[in-house]
LUMPA-563526 format. One line per field, with one value per residue: residue in one letter; residue number from 1; chain; z, y, x of N, C-alpha, C in turn. Coordinates in Angstrom, 1 decimal. Atoms other than C-alpha are relative to their C-alpha. Layout:
BEGIN
code: [a ...]
pos: [NUM ...]
unit: [A ...]
n_Z: [Z ...]
n_Y: [Y ...]
n_X: [X ...]
ca_Z: [Z ...]
ca_Y: [Y ...]
ca_X: [X ...]
c_Z: [Z ...]
c_Y: [Y ...]
c_X: [X ...]
***
This chain:
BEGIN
code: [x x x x x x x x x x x x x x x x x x x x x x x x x x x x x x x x x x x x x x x x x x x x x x x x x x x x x x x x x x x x x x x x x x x x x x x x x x x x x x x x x x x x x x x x x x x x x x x x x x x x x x x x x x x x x x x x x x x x x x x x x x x x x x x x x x x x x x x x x x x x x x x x x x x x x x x x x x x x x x x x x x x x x x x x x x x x x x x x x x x x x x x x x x x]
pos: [1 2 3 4 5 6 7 8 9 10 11 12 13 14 15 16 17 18 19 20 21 22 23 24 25 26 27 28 29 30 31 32 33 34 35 36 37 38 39 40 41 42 43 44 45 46 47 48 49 50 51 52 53 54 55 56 57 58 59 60 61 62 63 64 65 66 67 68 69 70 71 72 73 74 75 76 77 78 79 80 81 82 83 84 85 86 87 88 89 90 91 92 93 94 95 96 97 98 99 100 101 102 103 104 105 106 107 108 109 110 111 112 113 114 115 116 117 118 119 120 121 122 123 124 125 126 127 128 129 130 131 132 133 134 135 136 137 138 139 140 141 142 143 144 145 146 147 148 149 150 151 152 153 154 155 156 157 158 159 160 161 162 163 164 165 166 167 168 169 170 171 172 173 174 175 176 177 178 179 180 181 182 183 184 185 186 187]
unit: [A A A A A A A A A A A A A A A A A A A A A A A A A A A A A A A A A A A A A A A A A A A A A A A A A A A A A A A A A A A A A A A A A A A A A A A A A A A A A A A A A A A A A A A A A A A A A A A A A A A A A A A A A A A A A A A A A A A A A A A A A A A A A A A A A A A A A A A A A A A A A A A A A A A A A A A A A A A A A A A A A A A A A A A A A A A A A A A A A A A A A A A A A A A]
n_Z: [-0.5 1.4 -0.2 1.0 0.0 0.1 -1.0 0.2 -0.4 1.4 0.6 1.3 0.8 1.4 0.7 1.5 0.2 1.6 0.2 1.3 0.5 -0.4 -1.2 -1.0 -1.3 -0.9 -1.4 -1.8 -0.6 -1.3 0.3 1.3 1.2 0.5 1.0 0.3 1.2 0.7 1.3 0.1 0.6 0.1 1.0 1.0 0.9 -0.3 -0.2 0.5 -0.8 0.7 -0.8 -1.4 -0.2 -1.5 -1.0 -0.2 -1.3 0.4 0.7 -0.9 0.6 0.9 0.8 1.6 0.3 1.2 0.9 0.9 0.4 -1.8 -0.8 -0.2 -1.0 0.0 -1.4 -0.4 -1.0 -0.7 -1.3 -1.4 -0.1 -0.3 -1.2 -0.5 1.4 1.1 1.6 1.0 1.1 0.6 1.2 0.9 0.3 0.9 -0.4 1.8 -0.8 -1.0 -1.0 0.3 -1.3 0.1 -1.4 0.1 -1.0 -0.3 -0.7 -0.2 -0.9 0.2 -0.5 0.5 -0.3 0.0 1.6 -0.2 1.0 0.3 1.0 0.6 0.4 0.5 -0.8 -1.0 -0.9 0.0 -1.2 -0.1 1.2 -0.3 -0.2 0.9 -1.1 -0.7 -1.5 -1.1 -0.2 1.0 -0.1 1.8 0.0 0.6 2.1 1.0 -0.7 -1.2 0.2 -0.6 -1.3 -0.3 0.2 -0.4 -0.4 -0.5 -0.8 -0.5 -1.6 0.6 -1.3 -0.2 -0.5 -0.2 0.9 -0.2 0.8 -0.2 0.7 -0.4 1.0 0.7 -0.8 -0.9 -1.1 0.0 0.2 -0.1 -0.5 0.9 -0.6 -1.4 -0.5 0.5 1.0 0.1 0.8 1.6 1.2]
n_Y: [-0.6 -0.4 -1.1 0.3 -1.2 0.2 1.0 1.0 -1.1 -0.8 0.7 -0.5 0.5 -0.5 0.3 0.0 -1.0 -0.8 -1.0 0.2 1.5 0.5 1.0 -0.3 0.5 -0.9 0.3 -0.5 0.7 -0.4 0.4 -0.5 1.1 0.1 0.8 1.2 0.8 0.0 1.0 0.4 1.3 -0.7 0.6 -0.9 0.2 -1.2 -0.9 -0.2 -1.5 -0.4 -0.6 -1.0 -1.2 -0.7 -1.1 -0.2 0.4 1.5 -0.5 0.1 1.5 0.9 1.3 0.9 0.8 1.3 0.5 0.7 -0.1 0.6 -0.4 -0.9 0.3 -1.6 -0.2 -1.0 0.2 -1.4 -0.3 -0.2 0.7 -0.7 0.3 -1.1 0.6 -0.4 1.0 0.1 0.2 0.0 0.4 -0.1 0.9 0.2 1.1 0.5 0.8 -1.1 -0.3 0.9 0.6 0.2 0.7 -0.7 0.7 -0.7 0.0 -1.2 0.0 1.6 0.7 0.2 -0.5 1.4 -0.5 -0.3 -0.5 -1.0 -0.1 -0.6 -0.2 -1.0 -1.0 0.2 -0.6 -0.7 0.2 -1.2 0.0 -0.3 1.2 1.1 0.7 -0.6 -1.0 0.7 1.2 0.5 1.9 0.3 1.0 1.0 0.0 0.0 0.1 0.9 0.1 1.9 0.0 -1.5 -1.6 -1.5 -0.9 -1.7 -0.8 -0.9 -0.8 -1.0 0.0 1.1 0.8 1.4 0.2 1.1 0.2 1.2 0.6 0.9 0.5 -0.5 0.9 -0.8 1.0 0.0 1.6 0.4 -1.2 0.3 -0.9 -0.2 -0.6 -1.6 -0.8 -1.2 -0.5 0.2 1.1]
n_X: [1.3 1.3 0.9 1.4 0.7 1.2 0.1 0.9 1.0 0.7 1.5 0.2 0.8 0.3 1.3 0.4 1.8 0.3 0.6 0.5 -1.0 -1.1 0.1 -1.2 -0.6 -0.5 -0.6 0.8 -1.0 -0.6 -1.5 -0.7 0.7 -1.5 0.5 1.1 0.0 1.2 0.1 1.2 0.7 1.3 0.5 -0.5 1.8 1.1 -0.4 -0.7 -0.2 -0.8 -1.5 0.3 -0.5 -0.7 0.8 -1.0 0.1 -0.7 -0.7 -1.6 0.1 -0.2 1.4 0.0 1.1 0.0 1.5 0.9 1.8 0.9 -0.7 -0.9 -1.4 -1.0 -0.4 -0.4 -0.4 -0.6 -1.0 0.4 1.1 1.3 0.8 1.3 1.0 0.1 -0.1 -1.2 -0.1 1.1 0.0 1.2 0.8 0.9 0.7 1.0 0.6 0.7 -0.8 -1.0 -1.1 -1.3 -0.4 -1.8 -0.9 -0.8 -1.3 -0.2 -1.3 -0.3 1.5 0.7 1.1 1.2 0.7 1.4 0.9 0.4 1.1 -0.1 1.1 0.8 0.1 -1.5 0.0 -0.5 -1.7 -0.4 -0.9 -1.1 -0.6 0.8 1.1 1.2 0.6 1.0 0.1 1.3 0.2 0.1 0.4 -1.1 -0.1 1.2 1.1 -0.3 -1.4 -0.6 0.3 -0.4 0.3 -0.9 0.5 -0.6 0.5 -0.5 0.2 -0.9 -0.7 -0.3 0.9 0.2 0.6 0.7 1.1 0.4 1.3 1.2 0.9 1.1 0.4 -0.7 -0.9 -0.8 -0.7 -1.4 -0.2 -0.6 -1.2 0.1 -1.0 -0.2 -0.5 -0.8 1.0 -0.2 1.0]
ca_Z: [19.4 16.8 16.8 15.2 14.3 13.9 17.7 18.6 19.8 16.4 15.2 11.3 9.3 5.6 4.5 1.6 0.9 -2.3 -3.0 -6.3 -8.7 -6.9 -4.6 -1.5 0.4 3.4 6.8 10.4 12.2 15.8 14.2 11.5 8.1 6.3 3.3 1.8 -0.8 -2.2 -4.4 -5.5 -7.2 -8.8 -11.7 -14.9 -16.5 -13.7 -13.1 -14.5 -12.4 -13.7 -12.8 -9.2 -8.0 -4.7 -2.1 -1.1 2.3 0.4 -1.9 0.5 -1.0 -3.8 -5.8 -8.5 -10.0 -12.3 -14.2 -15.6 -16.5 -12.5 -10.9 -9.6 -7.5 -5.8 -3.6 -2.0 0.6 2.2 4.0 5.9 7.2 7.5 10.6 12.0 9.3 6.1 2.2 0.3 -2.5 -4.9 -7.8 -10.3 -11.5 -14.2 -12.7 -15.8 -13.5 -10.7 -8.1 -8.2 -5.0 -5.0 -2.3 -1.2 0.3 2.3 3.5 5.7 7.4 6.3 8.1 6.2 7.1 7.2 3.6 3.1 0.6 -0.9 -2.6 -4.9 -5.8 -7.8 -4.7 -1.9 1.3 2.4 4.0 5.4 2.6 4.8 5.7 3.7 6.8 7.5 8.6 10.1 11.0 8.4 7.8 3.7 2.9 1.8 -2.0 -3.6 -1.8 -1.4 -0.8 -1.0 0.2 0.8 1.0 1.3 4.1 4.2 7.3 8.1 11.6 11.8 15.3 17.0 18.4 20.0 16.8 16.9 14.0 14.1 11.5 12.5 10.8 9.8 13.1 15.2 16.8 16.5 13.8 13.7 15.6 12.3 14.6 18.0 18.8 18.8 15.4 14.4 12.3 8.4 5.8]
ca_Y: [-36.7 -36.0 -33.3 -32.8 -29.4 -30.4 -30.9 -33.1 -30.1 -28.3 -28.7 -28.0 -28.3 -27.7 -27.0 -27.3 -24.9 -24.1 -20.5 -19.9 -22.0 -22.1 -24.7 -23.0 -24.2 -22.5 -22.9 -23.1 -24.0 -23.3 -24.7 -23.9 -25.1 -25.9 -28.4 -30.2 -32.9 -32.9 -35.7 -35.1 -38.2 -37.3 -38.4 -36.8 -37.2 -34.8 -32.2 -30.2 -28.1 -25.6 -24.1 -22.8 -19.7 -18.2 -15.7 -13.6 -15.1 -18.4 -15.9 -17.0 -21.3 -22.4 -24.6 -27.5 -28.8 -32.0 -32.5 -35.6 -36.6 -37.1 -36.3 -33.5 -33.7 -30.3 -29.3 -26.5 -25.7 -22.7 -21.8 -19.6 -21.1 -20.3 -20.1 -19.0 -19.0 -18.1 -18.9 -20.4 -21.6 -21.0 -23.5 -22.6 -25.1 -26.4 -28.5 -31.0 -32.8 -31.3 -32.1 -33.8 -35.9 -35.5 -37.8 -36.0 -37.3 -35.5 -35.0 -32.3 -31.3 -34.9 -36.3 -38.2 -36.9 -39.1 -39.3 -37.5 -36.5 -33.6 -32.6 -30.0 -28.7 -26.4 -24.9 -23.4 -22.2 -18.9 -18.4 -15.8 -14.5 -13.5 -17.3 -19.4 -20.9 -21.2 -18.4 -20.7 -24.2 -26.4 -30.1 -31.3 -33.6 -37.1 -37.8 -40.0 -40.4 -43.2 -44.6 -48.8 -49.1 -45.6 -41.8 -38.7 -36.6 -32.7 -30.8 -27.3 -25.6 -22.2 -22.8 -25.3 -27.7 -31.0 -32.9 -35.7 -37.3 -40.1 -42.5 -43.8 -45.8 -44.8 -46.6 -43.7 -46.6 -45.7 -47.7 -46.1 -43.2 -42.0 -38.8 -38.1 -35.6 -32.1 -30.4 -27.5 -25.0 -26.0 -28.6]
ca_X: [30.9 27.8 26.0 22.2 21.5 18.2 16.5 14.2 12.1 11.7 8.2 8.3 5.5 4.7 1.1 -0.7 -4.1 -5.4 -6.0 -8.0 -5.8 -2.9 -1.8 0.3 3.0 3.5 5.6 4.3 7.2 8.7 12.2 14.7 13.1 16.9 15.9 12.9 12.2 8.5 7.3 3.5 1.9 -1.6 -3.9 -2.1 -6.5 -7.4 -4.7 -2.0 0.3 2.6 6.2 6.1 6.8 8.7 7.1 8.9 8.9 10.7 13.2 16.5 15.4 17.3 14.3 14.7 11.9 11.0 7.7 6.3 2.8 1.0 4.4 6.0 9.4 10.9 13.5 14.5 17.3 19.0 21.9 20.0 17.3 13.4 11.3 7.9 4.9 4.5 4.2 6.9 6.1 2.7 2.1 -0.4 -2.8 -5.1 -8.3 -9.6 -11.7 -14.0 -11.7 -8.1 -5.9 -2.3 -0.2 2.8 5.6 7.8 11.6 12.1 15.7 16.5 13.4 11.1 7.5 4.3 2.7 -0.7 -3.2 -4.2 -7.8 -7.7 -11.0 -13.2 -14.8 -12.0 -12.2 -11.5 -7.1 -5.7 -3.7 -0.4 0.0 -2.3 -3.9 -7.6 -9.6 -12.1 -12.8 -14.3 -15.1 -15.4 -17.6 -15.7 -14.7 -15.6 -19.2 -20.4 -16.9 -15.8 -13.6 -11.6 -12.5 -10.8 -12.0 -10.9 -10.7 -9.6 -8.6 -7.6 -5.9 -4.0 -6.9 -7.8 -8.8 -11.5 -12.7 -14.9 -17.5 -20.6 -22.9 -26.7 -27.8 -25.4 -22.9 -19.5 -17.5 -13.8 -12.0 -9.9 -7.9 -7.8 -4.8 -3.7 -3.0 -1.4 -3.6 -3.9 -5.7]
c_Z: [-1.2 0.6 -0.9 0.4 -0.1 1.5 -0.2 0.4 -1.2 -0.7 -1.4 -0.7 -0.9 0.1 -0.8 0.0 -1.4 0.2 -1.8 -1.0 -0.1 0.9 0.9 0.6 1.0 1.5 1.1 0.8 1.5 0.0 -1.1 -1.1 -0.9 -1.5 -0.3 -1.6 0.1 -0.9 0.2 -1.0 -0.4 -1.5 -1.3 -0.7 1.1 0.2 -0.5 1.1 -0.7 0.3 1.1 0.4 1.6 0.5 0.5 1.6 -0.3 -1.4 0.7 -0.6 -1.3 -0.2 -1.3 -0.1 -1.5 0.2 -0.3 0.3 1.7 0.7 0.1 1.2 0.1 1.0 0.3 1.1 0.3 1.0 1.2 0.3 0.4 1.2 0.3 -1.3 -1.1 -1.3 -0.4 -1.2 -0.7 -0.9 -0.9 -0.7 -0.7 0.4 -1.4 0.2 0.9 1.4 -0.5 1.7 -0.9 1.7 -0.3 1.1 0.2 0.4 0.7 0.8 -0.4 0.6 -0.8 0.7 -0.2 -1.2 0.8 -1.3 0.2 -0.9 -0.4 -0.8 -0.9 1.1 1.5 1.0 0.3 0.9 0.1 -0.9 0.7 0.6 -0.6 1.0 0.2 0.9 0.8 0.1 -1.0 -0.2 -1.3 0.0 -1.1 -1.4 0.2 1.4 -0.8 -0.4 -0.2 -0.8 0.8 -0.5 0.4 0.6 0.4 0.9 0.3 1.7 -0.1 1.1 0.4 1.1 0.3 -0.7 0.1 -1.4 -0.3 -1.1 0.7 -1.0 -0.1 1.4 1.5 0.7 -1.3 -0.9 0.1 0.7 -1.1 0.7 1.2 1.0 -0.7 -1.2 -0.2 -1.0 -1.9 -0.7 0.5]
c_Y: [0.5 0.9 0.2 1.6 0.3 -0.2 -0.4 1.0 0.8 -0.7 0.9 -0.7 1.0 -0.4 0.5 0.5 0.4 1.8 0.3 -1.1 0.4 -1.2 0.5 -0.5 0.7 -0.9 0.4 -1.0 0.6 -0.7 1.0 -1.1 0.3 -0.4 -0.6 -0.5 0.0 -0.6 0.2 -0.4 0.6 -0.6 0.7 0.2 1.1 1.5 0.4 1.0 0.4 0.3 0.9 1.1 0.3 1.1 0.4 -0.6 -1.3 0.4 -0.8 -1.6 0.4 -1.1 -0.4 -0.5 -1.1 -0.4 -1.4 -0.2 -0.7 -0.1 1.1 0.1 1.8 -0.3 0.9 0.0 2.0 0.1 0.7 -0.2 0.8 -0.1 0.6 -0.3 1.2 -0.8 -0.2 0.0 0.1 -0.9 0.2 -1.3 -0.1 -1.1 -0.8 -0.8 1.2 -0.3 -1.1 -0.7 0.3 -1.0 0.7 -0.6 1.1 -0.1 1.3 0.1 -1.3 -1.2 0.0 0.4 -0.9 0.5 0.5 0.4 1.4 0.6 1.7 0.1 1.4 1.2 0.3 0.5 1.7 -0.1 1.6 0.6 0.6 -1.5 -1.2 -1.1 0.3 1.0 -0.6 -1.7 -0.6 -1.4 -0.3 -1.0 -0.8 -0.3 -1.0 -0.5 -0.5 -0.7 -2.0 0.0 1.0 1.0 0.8 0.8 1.7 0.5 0.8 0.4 1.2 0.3 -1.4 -0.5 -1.6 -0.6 -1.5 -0.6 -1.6 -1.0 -0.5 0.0 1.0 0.0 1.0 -0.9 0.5 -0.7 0.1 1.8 0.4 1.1 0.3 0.9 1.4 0.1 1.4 0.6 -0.5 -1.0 -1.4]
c_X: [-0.8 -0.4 -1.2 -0.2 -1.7 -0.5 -1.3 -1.8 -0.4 -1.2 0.0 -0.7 -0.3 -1.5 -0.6 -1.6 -0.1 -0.7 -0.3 0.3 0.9 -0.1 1.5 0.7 0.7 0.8 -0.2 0.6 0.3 1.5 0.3 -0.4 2.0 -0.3 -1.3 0.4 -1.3 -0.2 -2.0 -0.5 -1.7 -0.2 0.4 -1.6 -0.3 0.7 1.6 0.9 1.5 1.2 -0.2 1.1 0.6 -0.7 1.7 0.6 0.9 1.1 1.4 0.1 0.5 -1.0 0.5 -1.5 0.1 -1.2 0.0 -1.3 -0.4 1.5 0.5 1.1 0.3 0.5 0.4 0.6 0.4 0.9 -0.7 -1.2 -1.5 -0.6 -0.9 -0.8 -0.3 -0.1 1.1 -0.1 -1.5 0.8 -1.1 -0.5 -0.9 -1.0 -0.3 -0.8 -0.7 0.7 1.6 1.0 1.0 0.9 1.6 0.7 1.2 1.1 0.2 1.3 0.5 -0.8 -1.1 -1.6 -1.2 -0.5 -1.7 -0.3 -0.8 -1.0 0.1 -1.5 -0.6 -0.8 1.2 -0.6 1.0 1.3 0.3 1.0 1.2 0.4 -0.6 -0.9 -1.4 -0.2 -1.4 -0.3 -0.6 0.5 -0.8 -0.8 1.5 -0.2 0.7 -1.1 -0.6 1.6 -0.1 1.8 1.4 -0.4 0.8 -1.1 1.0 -0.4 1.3 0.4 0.7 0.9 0.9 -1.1 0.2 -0.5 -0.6 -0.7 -0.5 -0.9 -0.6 -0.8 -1.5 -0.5 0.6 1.3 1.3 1.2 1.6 0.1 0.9 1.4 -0.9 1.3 -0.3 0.6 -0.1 -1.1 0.9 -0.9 0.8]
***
């Protein structure tokens, strides 16, 4: 007989907000956060990021980390495990560019996580500083503008919402639906 201490009902999610120049990672879970792997890919020409630090809210993780130039690899586990929301981890950061993408890939609990990207900019939005989540809704314009033939669009929620986001041409007609489901508050 197997057993999965993981269930299929645990919703754990890591998210990533910039405060000043840091880049947060906090947890907004309704499971046990156990392990992760973190691999973020990024232009070594636009950004530097430094040795990250622990909250105390992410003191109980054992963290490795491994630099090279536009990667950074971490992982952090715990016997006893994390839950509910909060910061884990800050990384401090050097912009050298006016804004920088990172694509991070995730493992969490032993579950690989869908890749996403991450813009890192010169101007930030205001977060609640006890969880690093939006304190209010907001919608980024896309980078780079004009795009061929991909853009990065940023958008905030500071709740969990029905999220719609749609392009249309110049002309108002509809050309792609890009989200259409509930998400959980974060970037």
């Amino acid at each position: 007989m197997e057993s999965n201490i993981f269930s299929s009902q645990d919703h754990i999610n890591l998210t990533y907000k910039q405060k000043d120049d840091e880049l947060i990672i906090s947890l907004n879970s309704d499971g046990n956060l156990f392990a992760s792997n973190i691999e973020m890919i990024f232009s070594p020409g636009e950004l530097n990021l430094d040795e990250l630090q622990t909250t105390d809210y992410g003191q109980n993780f054992t963290l490795q980390q491994l630099n090279s130039p536009g990667d950074l690899k971490l992982g952090f586990m715990s016997a006893t495990p994390a839950e509910g929301h909060g910061q884990l981890i800050r990384i401090p950061f050097q912009l050298l560019d006016d804004s920088a993408s990172i694509e991070i890939r995730e493992v969490v609990n032993s579950q690989e996580m869908e890749r996403q990207t991450f813009t890192l900019s010169k101007t930030v939005s205001d977060t609640n500083p006890n969880t690093g989540l939006p304190l209010k809704n907001d919608l980024y314009s896309n980078y780079p503008n004009p795009f061929n033939p991909a853009t990065n669009i940023k958008y905030e929620i500071k709740d969990t919402y029905s999220v719609v986001l749609e392009i249309f041409d110049l002309a108002g007609r509809k050309i792609k639906t890009l989200v259409n489901k509930s998400q959980q508050a974060g970037s």
